[in-house]
NUMARLUM-156439 format. One record per residue: residue number from 0; residue in three letters; x, y, z of N, C-alpha, C in turn. Coordinates in steps of 0.05 Angstrom, whole numbers, plus 5000, padded with zeros to 4 digits. Atoms other than C-alpha are relative to their C-alpha. Example, Ala and Ser with C-alpha at 12.3 -4.5 7.8 and 13.67 -1.06 7.14 Angstrom:
REM residues 2
PT   nr  rest  neast  nnorth   nup  caeast  canorth  caup  ceast  cnorth   cup
PT    0   ALA   5018    4976  5000    5246     4910  5156   5018    5024  5000
PT    1   SER   4984    4976  4999    5273     4979  5143   4985    5022  5014
REM end
This chain:
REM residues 202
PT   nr  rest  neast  nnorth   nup  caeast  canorth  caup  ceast  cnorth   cup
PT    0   UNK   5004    5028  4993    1382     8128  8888   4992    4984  4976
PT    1   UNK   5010    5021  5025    1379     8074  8827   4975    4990  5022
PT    2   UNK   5033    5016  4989    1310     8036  8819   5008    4978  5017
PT    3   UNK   4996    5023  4979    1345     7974  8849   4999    5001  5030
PT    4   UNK   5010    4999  4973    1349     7999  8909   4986    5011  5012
PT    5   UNK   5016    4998  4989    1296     8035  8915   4973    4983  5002
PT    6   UNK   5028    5031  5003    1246     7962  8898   5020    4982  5026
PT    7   UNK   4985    5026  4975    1301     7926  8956   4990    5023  5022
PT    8   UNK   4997    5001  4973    1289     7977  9015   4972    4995  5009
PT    9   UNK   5018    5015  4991    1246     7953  9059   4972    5030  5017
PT   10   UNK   5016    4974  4995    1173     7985  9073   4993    5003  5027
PT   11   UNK   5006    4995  4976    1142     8019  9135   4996    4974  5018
PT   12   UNK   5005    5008  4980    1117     7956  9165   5017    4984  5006
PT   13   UNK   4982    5023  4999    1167     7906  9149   5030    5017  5016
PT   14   UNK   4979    4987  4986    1221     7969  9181   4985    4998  5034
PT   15   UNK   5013    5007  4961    1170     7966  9250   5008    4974  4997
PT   16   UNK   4995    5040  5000    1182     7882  9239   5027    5010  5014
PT   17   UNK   4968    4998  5002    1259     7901  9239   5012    5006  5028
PT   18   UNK   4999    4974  4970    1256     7952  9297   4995    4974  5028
PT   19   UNK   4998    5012  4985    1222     7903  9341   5011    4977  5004
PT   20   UNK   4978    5028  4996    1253     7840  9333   5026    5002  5009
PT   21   UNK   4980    4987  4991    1316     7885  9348   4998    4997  5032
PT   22   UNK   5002    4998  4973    1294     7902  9414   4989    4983  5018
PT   23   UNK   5016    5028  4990    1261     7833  9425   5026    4991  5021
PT   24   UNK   4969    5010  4985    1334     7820  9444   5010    5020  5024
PT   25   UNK   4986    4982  4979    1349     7879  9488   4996    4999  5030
PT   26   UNK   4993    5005  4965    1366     7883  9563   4962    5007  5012
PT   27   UNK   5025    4998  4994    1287     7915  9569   4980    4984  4994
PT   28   UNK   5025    5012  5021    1250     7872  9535   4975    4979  5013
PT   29   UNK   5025    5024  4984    1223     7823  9588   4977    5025  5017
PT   30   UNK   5017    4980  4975    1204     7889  9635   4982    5022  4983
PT   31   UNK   5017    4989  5018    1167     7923  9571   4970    4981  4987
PT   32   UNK   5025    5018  4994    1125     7861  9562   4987    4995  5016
PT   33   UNK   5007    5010  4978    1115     7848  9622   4982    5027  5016
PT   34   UNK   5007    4987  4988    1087     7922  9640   4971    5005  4979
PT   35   UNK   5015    5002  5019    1050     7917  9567   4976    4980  5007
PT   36   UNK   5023    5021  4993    1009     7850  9589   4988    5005  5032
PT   37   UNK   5018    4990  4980    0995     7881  9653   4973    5033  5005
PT   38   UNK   5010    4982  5012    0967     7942  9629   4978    4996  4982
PT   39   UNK   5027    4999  5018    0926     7917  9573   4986    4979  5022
PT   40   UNK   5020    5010  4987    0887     7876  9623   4980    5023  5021
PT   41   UNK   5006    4985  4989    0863     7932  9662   4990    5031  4988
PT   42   UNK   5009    4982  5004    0865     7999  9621   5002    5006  4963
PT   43   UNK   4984    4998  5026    0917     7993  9558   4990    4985  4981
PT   44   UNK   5012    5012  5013    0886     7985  9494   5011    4981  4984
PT   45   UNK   4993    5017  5017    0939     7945  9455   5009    4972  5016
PT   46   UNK   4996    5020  4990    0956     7870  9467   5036    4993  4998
PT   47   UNK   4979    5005  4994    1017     7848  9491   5015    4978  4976
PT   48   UNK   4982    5026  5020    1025     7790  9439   5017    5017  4968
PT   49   UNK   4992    4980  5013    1052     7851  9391   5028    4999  5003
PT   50   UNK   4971    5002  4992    1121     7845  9433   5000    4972  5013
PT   51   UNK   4993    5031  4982    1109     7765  9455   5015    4990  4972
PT   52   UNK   4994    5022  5030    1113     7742  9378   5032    5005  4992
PT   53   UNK   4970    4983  5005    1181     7777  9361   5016    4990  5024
PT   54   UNK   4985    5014  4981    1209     7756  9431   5003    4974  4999
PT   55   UNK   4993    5034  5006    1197     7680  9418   5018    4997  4976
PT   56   UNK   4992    5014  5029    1222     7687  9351   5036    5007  5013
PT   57   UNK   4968    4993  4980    1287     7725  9394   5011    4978  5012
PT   58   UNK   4991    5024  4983    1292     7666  9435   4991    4987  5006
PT   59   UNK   5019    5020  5000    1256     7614  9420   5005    4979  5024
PT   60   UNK   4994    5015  4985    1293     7567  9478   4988    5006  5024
PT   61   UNK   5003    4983  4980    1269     7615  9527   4966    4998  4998
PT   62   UNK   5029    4990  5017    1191     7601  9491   4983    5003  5028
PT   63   UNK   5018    5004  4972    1157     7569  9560   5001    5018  5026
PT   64   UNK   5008    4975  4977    1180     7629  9603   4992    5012  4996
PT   65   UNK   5008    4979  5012    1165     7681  9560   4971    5000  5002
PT   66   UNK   5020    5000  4995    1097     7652  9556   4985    5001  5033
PT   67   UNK   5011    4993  4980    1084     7646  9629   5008    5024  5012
PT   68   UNK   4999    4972  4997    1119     7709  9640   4978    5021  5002
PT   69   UNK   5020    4990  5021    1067     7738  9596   4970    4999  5015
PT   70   UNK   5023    5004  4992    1016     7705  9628   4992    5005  5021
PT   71   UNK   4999    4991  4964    1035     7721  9706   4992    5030  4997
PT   72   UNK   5001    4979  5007    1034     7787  9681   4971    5027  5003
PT   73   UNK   5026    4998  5011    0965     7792  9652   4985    4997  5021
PT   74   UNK   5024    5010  4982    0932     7759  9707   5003    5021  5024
PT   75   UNK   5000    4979  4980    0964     7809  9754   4984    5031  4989
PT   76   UNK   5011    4970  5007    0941     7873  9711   4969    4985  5004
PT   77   UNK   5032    5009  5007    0868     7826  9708   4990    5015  5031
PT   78   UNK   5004    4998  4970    0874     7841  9791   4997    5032  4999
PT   79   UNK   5006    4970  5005    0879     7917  9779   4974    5004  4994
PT   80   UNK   5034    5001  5002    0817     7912  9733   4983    4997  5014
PT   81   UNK   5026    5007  4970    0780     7879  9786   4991    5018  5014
PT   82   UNK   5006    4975  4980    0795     7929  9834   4996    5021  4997
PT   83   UNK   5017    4966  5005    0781     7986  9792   4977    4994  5001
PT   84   UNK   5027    5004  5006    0714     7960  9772   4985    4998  5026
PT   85   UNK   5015    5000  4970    0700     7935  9853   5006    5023  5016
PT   86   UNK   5002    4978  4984    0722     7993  9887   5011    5030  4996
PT   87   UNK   4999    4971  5015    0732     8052  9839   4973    4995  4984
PT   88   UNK   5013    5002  5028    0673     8051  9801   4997    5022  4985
PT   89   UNK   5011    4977  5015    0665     8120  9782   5032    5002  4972
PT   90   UNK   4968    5008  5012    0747     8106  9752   4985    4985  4974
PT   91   UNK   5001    5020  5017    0720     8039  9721   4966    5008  4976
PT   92   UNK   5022    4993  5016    0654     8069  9689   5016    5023  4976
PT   93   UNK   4984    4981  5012    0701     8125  9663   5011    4989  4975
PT   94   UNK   4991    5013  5021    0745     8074  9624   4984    4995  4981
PT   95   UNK   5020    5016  5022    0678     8040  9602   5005    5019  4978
PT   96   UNK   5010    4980  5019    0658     8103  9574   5020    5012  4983
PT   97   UNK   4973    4996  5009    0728     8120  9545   4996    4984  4982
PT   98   UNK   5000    5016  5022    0721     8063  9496   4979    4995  4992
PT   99   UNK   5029    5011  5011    0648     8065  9487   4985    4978  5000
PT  100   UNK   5012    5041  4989    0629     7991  9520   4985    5011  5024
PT  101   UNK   5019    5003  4975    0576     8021  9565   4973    4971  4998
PT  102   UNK   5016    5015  5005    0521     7978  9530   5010    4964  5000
PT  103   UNK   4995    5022  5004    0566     7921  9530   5014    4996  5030
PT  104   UNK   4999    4996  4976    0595     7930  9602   4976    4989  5016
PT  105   UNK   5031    5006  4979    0518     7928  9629   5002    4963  4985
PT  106   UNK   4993    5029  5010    0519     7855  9588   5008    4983  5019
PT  107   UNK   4977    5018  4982    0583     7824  9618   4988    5008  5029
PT  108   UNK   5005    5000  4972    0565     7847  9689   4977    4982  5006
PT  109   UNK   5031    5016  4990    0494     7814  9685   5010    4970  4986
PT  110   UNK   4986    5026  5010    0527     7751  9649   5010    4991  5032
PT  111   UNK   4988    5010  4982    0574     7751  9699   5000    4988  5027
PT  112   UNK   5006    5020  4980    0533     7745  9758   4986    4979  5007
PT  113   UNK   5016    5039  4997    0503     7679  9740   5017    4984  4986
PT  114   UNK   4980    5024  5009    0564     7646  9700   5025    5010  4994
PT  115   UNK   4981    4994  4987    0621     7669  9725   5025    4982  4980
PT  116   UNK   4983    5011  5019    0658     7610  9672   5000    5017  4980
PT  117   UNK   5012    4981  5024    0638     7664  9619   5034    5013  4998
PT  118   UNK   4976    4981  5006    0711     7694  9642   5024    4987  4984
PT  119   UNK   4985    5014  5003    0746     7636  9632   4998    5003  4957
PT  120   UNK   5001    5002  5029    0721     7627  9553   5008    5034  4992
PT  121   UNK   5005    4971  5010    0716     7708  9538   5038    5013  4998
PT  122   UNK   4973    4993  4992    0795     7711  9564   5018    4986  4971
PT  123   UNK   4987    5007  5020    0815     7667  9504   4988    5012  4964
PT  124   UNK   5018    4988  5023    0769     7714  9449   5017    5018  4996
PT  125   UNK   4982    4964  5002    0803     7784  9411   4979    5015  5017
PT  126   UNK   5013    4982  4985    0752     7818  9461   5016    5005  5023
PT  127   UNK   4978    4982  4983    0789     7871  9500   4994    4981  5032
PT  128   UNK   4995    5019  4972    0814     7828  9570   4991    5021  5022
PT  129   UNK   5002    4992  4982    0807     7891  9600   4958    5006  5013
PT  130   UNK   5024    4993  4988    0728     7899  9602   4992    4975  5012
PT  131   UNK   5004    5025  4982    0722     7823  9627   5013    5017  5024
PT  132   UNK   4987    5003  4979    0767     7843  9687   4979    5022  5016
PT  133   UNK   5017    4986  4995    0732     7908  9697   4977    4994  5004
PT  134   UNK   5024    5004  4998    0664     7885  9689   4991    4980  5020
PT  135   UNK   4999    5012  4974    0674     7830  9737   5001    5013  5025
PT  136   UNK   5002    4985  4973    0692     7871  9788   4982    5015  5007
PT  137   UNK   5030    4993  4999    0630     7910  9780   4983    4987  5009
PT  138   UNK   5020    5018  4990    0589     7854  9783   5014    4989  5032
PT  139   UNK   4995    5014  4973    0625     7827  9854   5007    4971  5000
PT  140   UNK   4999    5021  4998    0644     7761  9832   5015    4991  5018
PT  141   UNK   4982    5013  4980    0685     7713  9878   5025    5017  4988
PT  142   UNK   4981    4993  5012    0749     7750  9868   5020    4970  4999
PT  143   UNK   4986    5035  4998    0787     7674  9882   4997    4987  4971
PT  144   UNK   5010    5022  5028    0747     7651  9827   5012    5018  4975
PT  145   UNK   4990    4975  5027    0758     7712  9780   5028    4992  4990
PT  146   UNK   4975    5005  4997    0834     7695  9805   5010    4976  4972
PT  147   UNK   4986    5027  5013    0837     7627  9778   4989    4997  4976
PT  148   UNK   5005    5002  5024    0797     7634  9719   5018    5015  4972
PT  149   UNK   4987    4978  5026    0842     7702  9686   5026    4974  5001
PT  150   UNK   4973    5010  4989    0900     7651  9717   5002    4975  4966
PT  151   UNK   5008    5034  5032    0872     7586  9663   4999    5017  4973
PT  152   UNK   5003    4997  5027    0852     7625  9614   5020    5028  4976
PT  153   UNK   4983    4980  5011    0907     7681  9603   5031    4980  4998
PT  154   UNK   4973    5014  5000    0961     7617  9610   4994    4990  4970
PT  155   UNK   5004    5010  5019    0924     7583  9554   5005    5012  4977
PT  156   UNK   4997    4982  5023    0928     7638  9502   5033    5006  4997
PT  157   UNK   4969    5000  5006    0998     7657  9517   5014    4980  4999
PT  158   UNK   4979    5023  5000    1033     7594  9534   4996    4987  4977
PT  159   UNK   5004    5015  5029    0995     7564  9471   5013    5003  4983
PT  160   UNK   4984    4994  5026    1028     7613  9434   5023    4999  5001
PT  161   UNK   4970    5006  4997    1097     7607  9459   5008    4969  4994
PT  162   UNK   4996    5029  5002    1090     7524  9451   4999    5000  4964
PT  163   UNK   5005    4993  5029    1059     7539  9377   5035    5006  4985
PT  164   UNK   4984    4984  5008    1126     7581  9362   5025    4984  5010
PT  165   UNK   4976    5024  4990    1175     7525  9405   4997    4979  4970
PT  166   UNK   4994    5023  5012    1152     7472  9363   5001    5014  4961
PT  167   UNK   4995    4985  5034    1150     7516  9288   5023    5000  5002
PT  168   UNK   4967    4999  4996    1223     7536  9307   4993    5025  4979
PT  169   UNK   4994    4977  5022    1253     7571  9249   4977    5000  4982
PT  170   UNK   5029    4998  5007    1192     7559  9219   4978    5030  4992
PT  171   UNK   5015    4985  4994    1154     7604  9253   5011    5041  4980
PT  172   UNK   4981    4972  5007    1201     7666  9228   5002    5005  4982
PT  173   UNK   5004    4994  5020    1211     7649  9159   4960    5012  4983
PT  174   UNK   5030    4996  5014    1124     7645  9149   4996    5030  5013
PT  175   UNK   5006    4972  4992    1122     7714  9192   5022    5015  4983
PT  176   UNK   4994    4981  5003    1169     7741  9155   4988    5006  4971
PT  177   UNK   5015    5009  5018    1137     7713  9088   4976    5019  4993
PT  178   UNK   5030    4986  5002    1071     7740  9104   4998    5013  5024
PT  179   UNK   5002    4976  4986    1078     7793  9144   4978    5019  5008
PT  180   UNK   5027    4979  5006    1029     7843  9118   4975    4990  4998
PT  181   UNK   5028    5014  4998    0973     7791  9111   4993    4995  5030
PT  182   UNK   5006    5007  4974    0984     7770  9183   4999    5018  5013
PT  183   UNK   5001    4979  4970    0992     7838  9220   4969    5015  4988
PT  184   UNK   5031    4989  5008    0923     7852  9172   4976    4987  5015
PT  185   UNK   5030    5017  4996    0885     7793  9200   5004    5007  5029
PT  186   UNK   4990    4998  4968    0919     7806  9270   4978    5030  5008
PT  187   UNK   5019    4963  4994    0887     7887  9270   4972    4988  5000
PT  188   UNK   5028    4998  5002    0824     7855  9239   4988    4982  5023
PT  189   UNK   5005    5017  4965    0820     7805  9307   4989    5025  5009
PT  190   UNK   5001    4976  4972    0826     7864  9352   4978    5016  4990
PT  191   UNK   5027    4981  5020    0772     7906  9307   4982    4978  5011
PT  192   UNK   5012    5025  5003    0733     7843  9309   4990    4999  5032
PT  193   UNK   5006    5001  4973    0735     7834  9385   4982    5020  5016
PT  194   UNK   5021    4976  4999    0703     7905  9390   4974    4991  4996
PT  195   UNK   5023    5004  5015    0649     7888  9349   4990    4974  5014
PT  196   UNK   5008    5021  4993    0638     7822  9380   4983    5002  5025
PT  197   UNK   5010    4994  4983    0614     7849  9436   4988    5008  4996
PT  198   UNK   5029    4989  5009    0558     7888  9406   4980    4985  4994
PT  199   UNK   5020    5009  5011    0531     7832  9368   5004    4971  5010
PT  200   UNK   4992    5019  4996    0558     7771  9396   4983    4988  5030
PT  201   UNK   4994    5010  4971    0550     7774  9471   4972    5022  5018
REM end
């Protein structure tokens, strides 16, 4: 292999970039996000916006379904959470303890049963969606209310980002593809971040 082309091929992350933007387009792609944003609200640790960003950039015309797609999605896995946390608890203590948010679990539940808006702000933070959903349900909140709060505040995050990525256009594609590695660094250090935020934050 000359040096030229081994300084042109492209490295590990920018070949994952490649991969998914591929399959952003494929016949699965709405029913892989769509099982992804229901999942991480309830048990699954990664976030769905991993396969939203790459799908807008797929079809950007398509931006405002994709985002409520996204968002119907979420709010349905949020209903799972609930119900593990209200009527599995030995399930939903299990998870806690699976990711090590017992001390921050006891928190959110005692938050939750005196300000119940707490879900609404916490749903737009990198703090995992799924211990809000869970921990609500623990605590017994109005489930109605729980409803309409994951409903506001899981539309706002996604649809934001699908409107963000409508109005960048090609934009949006050339700066992701630009800065790639800085963005999927600050993107990990969110989700890291959201961990931690809950220790010292909340």
């Amino acid at each position: 292999m000359s040096s030229a082309a081994a300084v042109e091929r492209p490295g590990p992350l920018r070949r994952l970039y490649n991969w998914v933007l591929r399959n952003a387009r494929g016949p699965r792609a709405w029913a892989v996000m769509g099982a992804i944003a229901f999942a991480e609200s309830s048990f699954f640790p990664f976030p769905p916006d991993l396969l939203l960003a790459p799908m807008l950039l797929a079809n950007r015309k398509r931006a405002f379904a994709l985002g409520a797609w996204c968002s119907f999605w979420s709010v349905l896995g949020g209903m799972l959470g609930y119900a593990i946390g209200h009527l599995l608890q030995p399930a939903a203590w299990w998870l806690i303890d699976f990711y090590h948010m017992q001390a921050d679990a006891h928190r959110f539940i005692a938050g939750f049963r005196h300000n119940i808006w707490l879900i609404a702000l916490q749903g737009l933070t990198p703090i995992p969606y799924k211990i809000v959903t869970i921990s609500a349900g623990i605590a017994g909140v109005n489930f109605w209310w729980f409803t309409a709060f994951s409903a506001i505040t899981r539309s706002v995050r996604f649809v934001g980002e699908a409107t963000l990525f409508y109005l960048l256009g090609e934009r949006a594609q050339l700066l992701l593809e630009k800065y790639l590695t800085p963005i999927l660094i600050v993107f990990f250090v969110l989700i890291v971040g959201g961990f931690v935020a809950l220790h010292y934050l909340f």
